[in-house]
OpenMM code with the backbone's topology and positions (N, CA, C; nanometers):
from openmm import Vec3, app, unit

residues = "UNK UNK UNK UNK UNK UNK UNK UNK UNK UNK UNK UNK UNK UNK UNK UNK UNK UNK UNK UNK UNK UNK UNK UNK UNK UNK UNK UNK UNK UNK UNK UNK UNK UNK UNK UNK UNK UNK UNK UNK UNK UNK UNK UNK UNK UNK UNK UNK UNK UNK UNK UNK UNK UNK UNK UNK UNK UNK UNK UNK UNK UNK UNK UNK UNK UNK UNK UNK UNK UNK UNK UNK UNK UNK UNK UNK UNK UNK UNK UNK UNK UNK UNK UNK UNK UNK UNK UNK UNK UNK UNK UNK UNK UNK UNK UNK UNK UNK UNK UNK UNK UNK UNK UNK UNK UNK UNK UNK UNK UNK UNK UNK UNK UNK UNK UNK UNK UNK UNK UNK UNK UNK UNK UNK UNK UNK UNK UNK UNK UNK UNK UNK UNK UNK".split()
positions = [
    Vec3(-1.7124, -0.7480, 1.3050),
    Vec3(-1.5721, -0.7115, 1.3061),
    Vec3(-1.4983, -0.8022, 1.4037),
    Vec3(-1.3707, -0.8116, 1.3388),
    Vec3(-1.2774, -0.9182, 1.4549),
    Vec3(-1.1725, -0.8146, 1.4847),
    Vec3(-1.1223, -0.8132, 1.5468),
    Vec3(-1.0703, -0.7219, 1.6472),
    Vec3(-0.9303, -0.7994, 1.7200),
    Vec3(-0.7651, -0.7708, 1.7278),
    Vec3(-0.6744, -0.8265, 1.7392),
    Vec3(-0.5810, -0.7469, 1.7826),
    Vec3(-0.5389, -0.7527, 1.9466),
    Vec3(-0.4854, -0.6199, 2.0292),
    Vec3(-0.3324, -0.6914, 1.9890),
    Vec3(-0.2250, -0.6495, 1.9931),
    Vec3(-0.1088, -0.6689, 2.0221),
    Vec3(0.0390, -0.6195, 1.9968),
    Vec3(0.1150, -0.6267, 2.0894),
    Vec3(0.2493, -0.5355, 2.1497),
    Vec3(0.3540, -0.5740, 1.9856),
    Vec3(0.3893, -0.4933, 1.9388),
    Vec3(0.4910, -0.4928, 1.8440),
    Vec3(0.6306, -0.5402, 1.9320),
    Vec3(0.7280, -0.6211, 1.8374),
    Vec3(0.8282, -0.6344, 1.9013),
    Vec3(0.9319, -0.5724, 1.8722),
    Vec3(1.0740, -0.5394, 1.9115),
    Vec3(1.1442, -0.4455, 1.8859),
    Vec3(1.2030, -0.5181, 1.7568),
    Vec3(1.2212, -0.6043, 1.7341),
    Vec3(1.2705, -0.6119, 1.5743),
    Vec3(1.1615, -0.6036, 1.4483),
    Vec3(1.0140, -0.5873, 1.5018),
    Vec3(0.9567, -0.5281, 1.4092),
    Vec3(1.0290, -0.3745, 1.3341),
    Vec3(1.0561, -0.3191, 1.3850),
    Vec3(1.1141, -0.1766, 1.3898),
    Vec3(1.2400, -0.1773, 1.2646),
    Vec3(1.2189, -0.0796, 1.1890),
    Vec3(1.3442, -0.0234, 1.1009),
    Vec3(1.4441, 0.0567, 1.1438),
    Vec3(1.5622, 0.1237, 1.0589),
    Vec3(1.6580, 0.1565, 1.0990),
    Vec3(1.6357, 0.3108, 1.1391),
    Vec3(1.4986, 0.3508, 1.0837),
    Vec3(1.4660, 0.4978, 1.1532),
    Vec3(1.3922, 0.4785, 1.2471),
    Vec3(1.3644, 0.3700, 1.3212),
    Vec3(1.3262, 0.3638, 1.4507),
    Vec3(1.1260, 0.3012, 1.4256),
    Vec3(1.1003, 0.2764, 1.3438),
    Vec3(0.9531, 0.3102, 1.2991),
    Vec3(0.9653, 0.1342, 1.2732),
    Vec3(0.7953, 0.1137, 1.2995),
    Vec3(0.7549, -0.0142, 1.2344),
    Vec3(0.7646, -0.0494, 1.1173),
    Vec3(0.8646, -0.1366, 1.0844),
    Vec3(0.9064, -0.1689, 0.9337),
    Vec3(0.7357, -0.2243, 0.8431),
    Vec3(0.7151, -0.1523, 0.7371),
    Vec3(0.5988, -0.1662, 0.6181),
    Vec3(0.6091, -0.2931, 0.5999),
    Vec3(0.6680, -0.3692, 0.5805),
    Vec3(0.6867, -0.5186, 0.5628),
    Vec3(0.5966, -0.6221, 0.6589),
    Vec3(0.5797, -0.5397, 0.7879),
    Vec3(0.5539, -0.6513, 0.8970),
    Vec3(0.3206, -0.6382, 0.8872),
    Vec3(0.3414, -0.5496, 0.8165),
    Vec3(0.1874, -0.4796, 0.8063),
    Vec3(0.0700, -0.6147, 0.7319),
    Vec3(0.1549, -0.6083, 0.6617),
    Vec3(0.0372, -0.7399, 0.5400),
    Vec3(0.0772, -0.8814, 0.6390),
    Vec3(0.1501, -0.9008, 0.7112),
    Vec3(0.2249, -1.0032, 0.7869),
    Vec3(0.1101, -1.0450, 0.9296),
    Vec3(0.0449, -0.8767, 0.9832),
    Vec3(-0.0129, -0.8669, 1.0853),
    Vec3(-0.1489, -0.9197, 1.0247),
    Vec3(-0.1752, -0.8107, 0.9035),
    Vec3(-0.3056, -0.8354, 0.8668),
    Vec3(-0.3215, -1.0052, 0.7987),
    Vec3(-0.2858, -1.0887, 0.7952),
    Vec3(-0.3074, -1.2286, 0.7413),
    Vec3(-0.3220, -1.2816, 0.9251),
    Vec3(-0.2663, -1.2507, 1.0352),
    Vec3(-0.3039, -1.2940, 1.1393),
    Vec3(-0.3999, -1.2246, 1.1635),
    Vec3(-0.4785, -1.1167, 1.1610),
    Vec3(-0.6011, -1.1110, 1.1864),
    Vec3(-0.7263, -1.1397, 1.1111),
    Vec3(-0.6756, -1.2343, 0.9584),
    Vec3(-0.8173, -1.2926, 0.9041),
    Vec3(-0.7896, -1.4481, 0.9671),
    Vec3(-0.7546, -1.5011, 1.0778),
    Vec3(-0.7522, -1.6368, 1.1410),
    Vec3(-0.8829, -1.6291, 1.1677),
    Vec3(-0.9893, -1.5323, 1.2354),
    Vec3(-1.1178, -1.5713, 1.2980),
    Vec3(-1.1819, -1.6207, 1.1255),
    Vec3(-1.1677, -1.5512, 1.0158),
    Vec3(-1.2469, -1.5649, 0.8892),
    Vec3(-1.1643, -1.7449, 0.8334),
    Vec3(-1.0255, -1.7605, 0.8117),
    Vec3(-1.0036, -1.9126, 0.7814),
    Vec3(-1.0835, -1.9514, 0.9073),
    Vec3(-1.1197, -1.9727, 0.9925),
    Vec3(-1.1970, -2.0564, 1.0568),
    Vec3(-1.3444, -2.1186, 1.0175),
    Vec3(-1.3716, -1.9788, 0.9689),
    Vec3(-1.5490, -2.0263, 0.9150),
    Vec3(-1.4972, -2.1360, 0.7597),
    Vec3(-1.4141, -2.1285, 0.7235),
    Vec3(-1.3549, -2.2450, 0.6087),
    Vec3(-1.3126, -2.3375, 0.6635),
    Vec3(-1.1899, -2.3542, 0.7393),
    Vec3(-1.1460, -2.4808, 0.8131),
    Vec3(-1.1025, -2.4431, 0.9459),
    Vec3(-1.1923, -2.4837, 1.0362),
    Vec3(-1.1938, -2.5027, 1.1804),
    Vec3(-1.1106, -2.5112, 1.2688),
    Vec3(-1.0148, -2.6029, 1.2074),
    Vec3(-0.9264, -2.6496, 1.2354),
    Vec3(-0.7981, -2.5604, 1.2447),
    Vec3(-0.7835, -2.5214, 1.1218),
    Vec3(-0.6795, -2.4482, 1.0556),
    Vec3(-0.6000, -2.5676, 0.9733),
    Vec3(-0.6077, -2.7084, 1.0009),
    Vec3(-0.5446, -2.7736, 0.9278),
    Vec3(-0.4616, -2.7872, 0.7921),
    Vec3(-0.3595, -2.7024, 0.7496),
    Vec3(-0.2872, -2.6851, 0.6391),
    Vec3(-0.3556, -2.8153, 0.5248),
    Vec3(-0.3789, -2.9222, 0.5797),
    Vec3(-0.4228, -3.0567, 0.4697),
    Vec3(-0.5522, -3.0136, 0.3821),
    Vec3(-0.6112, -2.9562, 0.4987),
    Vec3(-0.7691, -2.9358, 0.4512),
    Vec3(-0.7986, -2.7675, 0.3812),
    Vec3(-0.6888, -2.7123, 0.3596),
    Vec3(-0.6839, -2.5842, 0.3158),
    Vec3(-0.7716, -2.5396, 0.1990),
    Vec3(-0.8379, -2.4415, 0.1748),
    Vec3(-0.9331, -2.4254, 0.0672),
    Vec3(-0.9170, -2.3028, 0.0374),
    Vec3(-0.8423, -2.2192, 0.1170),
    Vec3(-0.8246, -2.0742, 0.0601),
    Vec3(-0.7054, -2.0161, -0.0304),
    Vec3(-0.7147, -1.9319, -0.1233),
    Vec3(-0.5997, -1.8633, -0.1679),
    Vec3(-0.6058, -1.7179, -0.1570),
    Vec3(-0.4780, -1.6618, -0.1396),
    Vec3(-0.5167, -1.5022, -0.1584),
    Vec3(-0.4730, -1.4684, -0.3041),
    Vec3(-0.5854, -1.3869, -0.3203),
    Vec3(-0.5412, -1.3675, -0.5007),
    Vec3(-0.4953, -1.1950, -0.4948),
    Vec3(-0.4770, -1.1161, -0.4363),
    Vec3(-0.4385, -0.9497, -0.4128),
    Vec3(-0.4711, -0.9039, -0.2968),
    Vec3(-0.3713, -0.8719, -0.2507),
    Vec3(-0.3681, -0.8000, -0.1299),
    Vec3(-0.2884, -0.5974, -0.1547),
    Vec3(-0.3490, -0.5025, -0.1040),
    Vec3(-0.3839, -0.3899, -0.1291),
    Vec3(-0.3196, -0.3320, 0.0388),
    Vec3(-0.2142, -0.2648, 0.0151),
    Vec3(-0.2449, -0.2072, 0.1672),
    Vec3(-0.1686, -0.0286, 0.1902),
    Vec3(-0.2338, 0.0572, 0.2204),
    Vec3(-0.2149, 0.1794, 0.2080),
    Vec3(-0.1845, 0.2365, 0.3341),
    Vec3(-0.0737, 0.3111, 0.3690),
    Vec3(-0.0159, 0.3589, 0.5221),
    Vec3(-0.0900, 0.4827, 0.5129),
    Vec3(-0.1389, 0.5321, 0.6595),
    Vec3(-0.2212, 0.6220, 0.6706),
    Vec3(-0.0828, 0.7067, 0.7935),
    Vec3(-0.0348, 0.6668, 0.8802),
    Vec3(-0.0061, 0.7140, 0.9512),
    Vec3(0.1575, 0.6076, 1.0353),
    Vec3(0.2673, 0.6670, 1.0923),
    Vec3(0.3655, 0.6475, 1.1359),
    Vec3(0.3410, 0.5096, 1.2538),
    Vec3(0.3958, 0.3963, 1.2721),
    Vec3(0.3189, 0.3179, 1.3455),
    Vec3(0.5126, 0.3565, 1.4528),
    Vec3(0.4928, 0.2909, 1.5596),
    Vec3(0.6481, 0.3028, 1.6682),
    Vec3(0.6256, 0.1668, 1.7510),
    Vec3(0.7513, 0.1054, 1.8316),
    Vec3(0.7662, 0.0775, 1.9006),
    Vec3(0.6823, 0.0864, 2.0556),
    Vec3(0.6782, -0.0313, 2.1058),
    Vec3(0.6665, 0.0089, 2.2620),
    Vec3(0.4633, 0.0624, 2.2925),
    Vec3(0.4007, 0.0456, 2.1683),
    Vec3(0.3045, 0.0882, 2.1907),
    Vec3(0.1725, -0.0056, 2.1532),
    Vec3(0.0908, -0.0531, 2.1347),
    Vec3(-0.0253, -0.1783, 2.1394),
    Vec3(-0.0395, -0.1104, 1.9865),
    Vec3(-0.0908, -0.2106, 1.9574),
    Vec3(-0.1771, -0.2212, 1.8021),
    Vec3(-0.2948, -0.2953, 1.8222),
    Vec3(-0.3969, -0.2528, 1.7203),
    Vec3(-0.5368, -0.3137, 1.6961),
    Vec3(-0.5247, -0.3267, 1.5752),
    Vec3(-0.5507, -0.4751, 1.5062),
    Vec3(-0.6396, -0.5030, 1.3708),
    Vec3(-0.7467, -0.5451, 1.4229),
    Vec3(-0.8393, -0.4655, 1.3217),
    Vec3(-0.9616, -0.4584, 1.2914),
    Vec3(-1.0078, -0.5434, 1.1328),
    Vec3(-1.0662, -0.6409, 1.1507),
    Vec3(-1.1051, -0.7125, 1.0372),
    Vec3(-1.2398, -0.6819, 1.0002),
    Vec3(-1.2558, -0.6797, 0.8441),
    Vec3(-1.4153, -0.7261, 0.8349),
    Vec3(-1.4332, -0.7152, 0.7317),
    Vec3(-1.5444, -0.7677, 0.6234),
    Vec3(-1.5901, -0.8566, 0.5168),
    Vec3(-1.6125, -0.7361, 0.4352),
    Vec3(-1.5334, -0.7003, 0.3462),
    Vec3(-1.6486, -0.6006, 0.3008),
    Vec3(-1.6905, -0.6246, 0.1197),
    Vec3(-1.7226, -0.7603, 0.0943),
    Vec3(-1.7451, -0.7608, -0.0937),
    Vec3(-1.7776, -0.9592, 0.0063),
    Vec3(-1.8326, -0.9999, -0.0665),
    Vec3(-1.9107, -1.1272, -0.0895),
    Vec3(-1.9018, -1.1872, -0.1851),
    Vec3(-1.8691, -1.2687, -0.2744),
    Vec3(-1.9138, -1.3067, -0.3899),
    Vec3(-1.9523, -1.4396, -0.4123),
    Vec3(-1.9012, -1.5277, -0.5469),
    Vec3(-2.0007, -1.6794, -0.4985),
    Vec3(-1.8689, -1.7433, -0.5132),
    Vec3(-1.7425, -1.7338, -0.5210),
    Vec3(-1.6433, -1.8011, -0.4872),
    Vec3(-1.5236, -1.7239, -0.4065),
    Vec3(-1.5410, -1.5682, -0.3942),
    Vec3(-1.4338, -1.4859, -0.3909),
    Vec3(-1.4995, -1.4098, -0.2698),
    Vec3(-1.4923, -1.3390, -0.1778),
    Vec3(-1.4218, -1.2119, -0.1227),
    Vec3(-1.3638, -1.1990, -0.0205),
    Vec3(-1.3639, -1.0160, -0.0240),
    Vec3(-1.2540, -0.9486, 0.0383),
    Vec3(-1.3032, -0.9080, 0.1831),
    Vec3(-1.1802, -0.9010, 0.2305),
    Vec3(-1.1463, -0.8868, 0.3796),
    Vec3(-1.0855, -0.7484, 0.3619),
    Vec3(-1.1124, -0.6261, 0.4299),
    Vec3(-1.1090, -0.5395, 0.4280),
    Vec3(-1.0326, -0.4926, 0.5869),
    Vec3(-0.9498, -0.4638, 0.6206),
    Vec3(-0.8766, -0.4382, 0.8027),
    Vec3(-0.7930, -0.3279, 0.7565),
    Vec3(-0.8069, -0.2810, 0.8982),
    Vec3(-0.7201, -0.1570, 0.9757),
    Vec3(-0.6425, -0.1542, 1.0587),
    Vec3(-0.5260, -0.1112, 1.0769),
    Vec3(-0.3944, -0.1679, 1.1507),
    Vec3(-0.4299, 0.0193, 1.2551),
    Vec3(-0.4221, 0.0227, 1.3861),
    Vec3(-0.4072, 0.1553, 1.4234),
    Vec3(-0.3737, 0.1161, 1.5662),
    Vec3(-0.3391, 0.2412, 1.6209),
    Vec3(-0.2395, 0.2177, 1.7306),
    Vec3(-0.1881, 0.3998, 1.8164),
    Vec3(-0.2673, 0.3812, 1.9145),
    Vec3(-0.2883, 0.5336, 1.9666),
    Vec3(-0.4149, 0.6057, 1.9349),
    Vec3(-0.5252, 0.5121, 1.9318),
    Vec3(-0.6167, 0.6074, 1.8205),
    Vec3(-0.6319, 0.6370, 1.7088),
    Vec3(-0.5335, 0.5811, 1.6193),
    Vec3(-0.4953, 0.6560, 1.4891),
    Vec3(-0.4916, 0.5477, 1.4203),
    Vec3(-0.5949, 0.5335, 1.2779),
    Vec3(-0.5724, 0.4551, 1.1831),
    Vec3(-0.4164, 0.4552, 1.0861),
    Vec3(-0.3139, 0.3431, 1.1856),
    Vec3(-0.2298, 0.3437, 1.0637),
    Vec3(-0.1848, 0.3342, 0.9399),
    Vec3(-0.2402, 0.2303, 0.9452),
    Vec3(-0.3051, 0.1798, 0.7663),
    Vec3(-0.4178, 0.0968, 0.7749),
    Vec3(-0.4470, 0.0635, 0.6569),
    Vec3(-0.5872, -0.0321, 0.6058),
    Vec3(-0.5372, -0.0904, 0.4705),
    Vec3(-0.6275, -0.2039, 0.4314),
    Vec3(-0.5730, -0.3089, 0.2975),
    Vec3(-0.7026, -0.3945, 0.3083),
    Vec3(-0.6837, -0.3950, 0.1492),
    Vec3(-0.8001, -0.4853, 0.1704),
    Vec3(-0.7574, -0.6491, 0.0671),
    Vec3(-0.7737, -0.7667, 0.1120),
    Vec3(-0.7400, -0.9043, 0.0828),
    Vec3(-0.8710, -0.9376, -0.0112),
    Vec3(-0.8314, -1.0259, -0.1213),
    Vec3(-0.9319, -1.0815, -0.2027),
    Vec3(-0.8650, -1.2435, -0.1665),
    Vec3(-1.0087, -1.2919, -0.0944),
    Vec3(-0.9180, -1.4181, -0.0604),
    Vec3(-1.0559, -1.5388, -0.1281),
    Vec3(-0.9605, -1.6064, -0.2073),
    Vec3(-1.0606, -1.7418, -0.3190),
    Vec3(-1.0633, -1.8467, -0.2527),
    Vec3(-1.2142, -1.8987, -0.2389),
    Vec3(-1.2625, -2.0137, -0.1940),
    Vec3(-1.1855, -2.1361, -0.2971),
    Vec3(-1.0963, -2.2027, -0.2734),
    Vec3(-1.0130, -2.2781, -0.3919),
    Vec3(-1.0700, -2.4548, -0.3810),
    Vec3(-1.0200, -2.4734, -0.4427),
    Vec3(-0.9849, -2.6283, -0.4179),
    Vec3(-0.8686, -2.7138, -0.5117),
    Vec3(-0.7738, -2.7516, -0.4221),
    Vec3(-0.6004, -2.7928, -0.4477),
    Vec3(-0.6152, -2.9155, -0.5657),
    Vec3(-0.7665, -3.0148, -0.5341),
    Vec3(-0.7226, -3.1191, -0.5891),
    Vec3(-0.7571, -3.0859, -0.7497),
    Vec3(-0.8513, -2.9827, -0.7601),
    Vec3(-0.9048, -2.9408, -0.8701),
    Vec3(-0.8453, -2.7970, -1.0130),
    Vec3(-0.7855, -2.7745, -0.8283),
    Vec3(-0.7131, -2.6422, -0.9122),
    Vec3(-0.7939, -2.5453, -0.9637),
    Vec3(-0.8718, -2.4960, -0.9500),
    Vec3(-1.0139, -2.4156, -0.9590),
    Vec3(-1.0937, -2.3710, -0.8076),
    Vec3(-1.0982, -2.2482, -0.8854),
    Vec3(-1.2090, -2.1584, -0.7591),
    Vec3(-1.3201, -2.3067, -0.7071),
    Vec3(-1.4009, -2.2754, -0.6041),
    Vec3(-1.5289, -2.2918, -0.6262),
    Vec3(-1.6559, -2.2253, -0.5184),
    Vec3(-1.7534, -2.2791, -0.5499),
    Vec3(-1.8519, -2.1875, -0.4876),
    Vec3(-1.8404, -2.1961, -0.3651),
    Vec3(-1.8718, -2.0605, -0.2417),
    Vec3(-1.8661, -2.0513, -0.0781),
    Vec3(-1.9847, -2.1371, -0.0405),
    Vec3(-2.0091, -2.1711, 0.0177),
    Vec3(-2.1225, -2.2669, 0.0335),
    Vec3(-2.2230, -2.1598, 0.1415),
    Vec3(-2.3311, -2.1365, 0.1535),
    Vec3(-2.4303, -2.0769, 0.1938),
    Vec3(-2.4092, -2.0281, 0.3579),
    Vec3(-2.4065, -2.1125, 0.4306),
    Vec3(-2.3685, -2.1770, 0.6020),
    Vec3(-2.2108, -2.0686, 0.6361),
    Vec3(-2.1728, -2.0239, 0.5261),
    Vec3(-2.0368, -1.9590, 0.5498),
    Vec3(-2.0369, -1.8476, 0.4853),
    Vec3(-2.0993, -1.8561, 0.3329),
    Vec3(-2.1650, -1.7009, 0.3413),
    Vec3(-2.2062, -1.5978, 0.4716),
    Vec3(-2.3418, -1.7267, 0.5141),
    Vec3(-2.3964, -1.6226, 0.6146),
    Vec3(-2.3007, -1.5617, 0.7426),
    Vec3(-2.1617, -1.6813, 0.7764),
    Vec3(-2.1123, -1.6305, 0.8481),
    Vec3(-2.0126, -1.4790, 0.8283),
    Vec3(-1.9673, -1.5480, 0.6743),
    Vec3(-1.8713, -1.3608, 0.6292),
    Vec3(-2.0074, -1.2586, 0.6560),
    Vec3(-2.1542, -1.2919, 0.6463),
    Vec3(-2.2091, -1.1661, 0.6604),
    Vec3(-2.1961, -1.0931, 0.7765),
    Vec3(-2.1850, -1.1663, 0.8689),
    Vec3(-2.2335, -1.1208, 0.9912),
    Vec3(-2.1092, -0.9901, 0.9941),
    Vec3(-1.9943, -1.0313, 0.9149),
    Vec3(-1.8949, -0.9004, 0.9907),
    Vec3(-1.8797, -0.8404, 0.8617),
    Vec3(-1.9728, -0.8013, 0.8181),
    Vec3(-1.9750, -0.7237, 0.6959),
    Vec3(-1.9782, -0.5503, 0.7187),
    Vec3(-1.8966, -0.4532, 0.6358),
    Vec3(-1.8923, -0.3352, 0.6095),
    Vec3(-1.9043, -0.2861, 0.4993),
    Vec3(-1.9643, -0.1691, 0.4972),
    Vec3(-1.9497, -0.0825, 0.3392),
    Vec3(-1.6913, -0.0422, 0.3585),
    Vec3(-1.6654, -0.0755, 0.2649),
    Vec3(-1.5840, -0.0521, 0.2681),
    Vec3(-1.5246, 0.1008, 0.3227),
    Vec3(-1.4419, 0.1207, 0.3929),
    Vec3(-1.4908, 0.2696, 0.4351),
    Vec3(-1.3503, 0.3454, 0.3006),
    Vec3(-1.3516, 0.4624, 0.3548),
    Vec3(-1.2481, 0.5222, 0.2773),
    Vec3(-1.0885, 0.4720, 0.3100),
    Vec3(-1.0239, 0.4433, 0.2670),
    Vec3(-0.8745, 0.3897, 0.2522),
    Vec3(-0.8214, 0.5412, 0.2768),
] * unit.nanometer
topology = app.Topology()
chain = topology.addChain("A")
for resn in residues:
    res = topology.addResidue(resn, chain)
    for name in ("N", "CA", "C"):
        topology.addAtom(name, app.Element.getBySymbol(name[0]), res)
């Protein structure tokens, strides 16, 4: 699991005072940075190989102002060109929401999936979960 502490800012926030739903899938793409790494190191936009093909994300609970957040990342589906990243957004103890990303091993010049290569498999394993309940 990758793990990503941080302070909401006040224009995250909507007009009822609450963390605007919008900023959620926004957080969770900054906490799969540790997973683009095991693809490109770098992060180098040139050398890019990933796409997201569906992203899924379900509110569990009221997120506010003024208070820390944790995403929680981690692997939960494998496949031989494809998977998903599975994270939890919570804050006070309390799972706010969770979503889970189907993100494709691509390639730009080809325009086609292609296979994860072994060396990076093993690394999505290491932070692997049974998907828990949404």
């Amino acid at each position: 699991m990758f793990s990503d502490i941080f302070s909401p800012k006040f224009t995250d926030t909507d007009a009822l005072g609450h963390i605007n739903n919008t900023n959620v899938p926004v957080w969770f793409e900054g906490g799969r940075d540790p997973i683009f790494r095991f693809f490109i190191p770098n992060l180098d936009p040139k050398q890019w190989c990933l796409i997201l093909a569906k992203i899924d994300v379900t509110f569990h609970a009221q997120m506010h102002y003024g208070k820390e957040m944790e995403v929680k990342t981690y692997v939960s589906r494998i496949g031989s060109s494809s998977f998903d990243v599975y994270q939890e957004l919570w804050q006070n103890n309390i799972k706010c929401a969770s979503g889970t990303s189907v993100m494709v091993h691509f390639s730009f010049q080809d325009q086609k999936s292609q296979i994860i290569p072994d060396n990076i498999k093993a690394l999505l394993q290491t932070h692997f979960i049974e998907k828990a309940d949404a």
